[in-house]
C-alpha positions, 0 to 999 in steps of 0.5 A: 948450245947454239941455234943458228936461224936457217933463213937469216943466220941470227945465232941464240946462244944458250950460253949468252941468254937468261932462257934457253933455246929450248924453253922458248915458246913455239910462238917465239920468232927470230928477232932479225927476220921473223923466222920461226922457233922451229926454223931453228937448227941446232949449230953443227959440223957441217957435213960434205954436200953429196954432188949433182947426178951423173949419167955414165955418160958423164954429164949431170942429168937435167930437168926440163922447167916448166915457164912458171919454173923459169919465168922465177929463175928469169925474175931471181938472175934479174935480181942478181944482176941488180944486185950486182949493179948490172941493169941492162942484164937485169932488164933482159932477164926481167923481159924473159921473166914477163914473157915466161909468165905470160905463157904460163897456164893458170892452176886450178888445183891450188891451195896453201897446203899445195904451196907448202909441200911444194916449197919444203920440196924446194928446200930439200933440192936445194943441197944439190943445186948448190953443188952443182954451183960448187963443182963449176965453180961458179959464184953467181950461182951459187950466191942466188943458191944462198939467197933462194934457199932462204927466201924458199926457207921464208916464204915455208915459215910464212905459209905454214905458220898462216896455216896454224894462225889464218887471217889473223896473221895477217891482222893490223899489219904490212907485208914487205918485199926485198925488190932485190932478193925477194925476202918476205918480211911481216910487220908495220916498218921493213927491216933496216937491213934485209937479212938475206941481201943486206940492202938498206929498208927502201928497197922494200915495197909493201905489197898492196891490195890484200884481200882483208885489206 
């Protein structure tokens, strides 16, 4: 059997290893990203994704965003655009995110509980999302579809394992960021390659000024 990482793409083949997947220790994390035992997915057929709604009209329904919602779309097409060594597109999405950001009211009922629920909400509109990118043809799309499926996929791993383990997760190491993708990434040295994106280590700033830093 094989289980494929559903943040990085790493595959544990039961057949190539001495310990089988499912004797591996639920602290056990991906080697390549970090990930979670449980952020593994047993290989499969994948199946047809069901496409986005249509109205009798014909037309797909829409959601309206909110400035937070569409100050993180501005922010992700930046990162996009840089990626596809485009800097004055990425400049105005990143003004756009500013300004997005800017006008967003603050929340007040905050939590890591929240911020777990929502992400796992994330995840599980991605599927239709993606379709959508797929029925239009549209590539851009449907590769910041990809990247944010697994970043969304990251950031859950990360919060719910901060929930189980508190602080201490934090202890005596370094949080990363892929400037380009928005990976997370935990440890004292970035990773050579972003999983998600595959830019070099210097694209990673570390994040500073940490509560219990």
């Amino acid at each position: 059997m094989r289980y494929v990482c559903q943040i990085c793409g790493y595959v544990y083949d039961d057949a190539k290893e001495k310990v089988p997947f499912s004797e591996l220790p639920d602290t056990w994390k991906c080697p390549l990203c970090g990930a979670a035992k449980s952020d593994f997915k047993a290989e499969e057929v994948k199946k047809e994704i069901p496409g986005p709604i249509i109205r009798e009209t014909g037309e797909a329904e829409l959601t309206k965003l909110s400035a937070g919602q569409l100050a993180a779309l501005c922010s992700n097409l930046a990162r996009g655009c840089e990626k596809q060594y485009k800097p004055e597109e990425a400049a105005l999405f990143r003004k756009l995110a500013d300004y997005f950001t800017a006008i967003t009211p603050s929340v007040n009922d905050a939590s890591v509980e929240k911020i777990a629920a929502l992400l796992q909400e994330d995840i599980d509109n991605y599927a239709g999302v993606r379709a959508a990118a797929d029925a239009a043809s549209d590539r851009g799309a449907a590769r910041i579809c990809v990247w944010g499926e697994k970043v969304t996929r990251m950031l859950s791993s990360l919060v719910n394992r901060y929930l189980k383990e508190g602080e201490v997760m934090l202890a005596d190491t370094d949080i990363w960021i892929c400037t380009v993708c928005g990976f997370v990434y935990i440890g004292e040295n970035p990773p050579e390659l972003c999983p998600v994106c595959k830019v070099p280590a210097w694209k990673f700033e570390k994040i500073e000024g940490r509560a219990n830093a």
